[in-house]
C-alpha positions as CSV (number, residue, x, y, z in Angstrom):
1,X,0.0,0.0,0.0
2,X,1.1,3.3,-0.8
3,X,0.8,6.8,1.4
4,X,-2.4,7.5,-0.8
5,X,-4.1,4.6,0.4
6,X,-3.1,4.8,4.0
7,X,-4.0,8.0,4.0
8,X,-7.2,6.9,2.7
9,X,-7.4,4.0,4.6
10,X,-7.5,5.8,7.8
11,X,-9.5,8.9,7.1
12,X,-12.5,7.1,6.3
13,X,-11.6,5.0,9.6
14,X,-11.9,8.6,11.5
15,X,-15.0,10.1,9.6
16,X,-16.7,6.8,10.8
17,X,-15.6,6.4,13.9
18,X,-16.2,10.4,14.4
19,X,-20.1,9.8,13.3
20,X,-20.3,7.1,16.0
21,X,-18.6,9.1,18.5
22,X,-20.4,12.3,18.0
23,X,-23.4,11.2,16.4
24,X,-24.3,14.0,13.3
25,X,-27.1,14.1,11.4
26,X,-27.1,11.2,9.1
27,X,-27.1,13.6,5.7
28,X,-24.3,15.6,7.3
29,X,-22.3,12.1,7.8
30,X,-22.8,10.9,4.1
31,X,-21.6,14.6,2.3
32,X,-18.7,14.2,4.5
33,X,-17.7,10.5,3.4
34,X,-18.8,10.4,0.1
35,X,-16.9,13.8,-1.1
36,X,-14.0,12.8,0.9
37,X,-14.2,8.7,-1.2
38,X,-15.6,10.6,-4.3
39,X,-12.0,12.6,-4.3
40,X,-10.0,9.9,-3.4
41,X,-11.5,7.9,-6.1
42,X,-11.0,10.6,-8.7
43,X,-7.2,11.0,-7.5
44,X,-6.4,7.1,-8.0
45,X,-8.3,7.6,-11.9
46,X,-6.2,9.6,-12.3
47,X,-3.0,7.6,-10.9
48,X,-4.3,4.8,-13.4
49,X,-5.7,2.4,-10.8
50,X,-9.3,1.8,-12.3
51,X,-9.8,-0.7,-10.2
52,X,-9.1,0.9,-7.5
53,X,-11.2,3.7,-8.0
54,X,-14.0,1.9,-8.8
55,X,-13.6,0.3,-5.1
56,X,-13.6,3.9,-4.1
57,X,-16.8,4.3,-5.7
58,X,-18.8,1.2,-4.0
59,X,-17.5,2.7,-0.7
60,X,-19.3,6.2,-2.1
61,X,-22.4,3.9,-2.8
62,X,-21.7,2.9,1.2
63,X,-22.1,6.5,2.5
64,X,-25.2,7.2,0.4
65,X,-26.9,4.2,2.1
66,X,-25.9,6.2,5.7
67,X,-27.6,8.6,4.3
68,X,-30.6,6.9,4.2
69,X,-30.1,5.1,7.2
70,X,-29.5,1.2,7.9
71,X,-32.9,0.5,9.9
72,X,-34.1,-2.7,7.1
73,X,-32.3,-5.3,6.0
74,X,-32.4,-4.5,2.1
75,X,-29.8,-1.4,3.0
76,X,-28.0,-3.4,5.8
77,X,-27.5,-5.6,3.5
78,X,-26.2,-2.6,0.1
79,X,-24.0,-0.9,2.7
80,X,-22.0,-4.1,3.8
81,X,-22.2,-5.8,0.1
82,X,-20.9,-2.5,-1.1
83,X,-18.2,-2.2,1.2
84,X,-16.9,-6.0,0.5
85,X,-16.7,-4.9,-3.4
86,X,-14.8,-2.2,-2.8
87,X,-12.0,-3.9,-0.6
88,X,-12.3,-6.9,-3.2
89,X,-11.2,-4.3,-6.2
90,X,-9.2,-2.7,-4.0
91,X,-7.3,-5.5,-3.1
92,X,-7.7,-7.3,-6.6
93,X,-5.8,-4.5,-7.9
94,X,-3.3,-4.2,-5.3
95,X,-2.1,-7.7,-5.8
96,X,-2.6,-7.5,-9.7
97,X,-5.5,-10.4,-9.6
98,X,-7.8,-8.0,-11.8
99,X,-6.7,-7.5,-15.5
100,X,-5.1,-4.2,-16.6
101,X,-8.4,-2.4,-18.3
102,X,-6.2,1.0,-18.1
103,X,-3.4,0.3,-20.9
104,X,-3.4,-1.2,-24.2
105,X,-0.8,-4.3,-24.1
């Protein structure tokens, strides 16, 4: 992992862990972590990891679910299948299990 995913990594550790904490309004939560994955998905685009930022982009699909709330188990279940997609494309690029989509070879 590079200092773009641990930086990453651990700031949407904290924006969590600060909504549980402190307890915001559940809109307020979602505009937090979903511009803060949105950017950090843009930024690794931009690197060339399209994996990766797609991963970034289930995890934006994540926060829009706070948004809404996790009170049934249809968006229980879109916030935690949407967070195991991202950490599998994450990871599948990482350890170069997902084909290169990003350069012609």
């Amino acid at each position: 992992m590079d200092r773009v995913d641990w930086v990453a990594t651990i700031g949407f550790g904290v924006v969590v862990a600060s909504a549980w904490l402190f307890n915001p309004g559940a809109l307020f939560l979602a505009a937090i972590v979903g511009g803060f994955v949105l950017s950090i998905s843009l930024w690794r685009l931009y690197d060339g990891h399209v994996w990766e930022a797609l991963g970034w982009l289930a995890w934006l699909v994540a926060a829009l679910v706070l948004a809404f709330g996790l009170e049934d188990a249809l968006r229980s279940g879109v916030f935690l299948g949407s967070i195991l997609v991202g950490l599998g494309l994450q990871y599948g690029d990482r350890f170069d299990l997902l084909p290169d989509v990003w350069t012609d070879r």
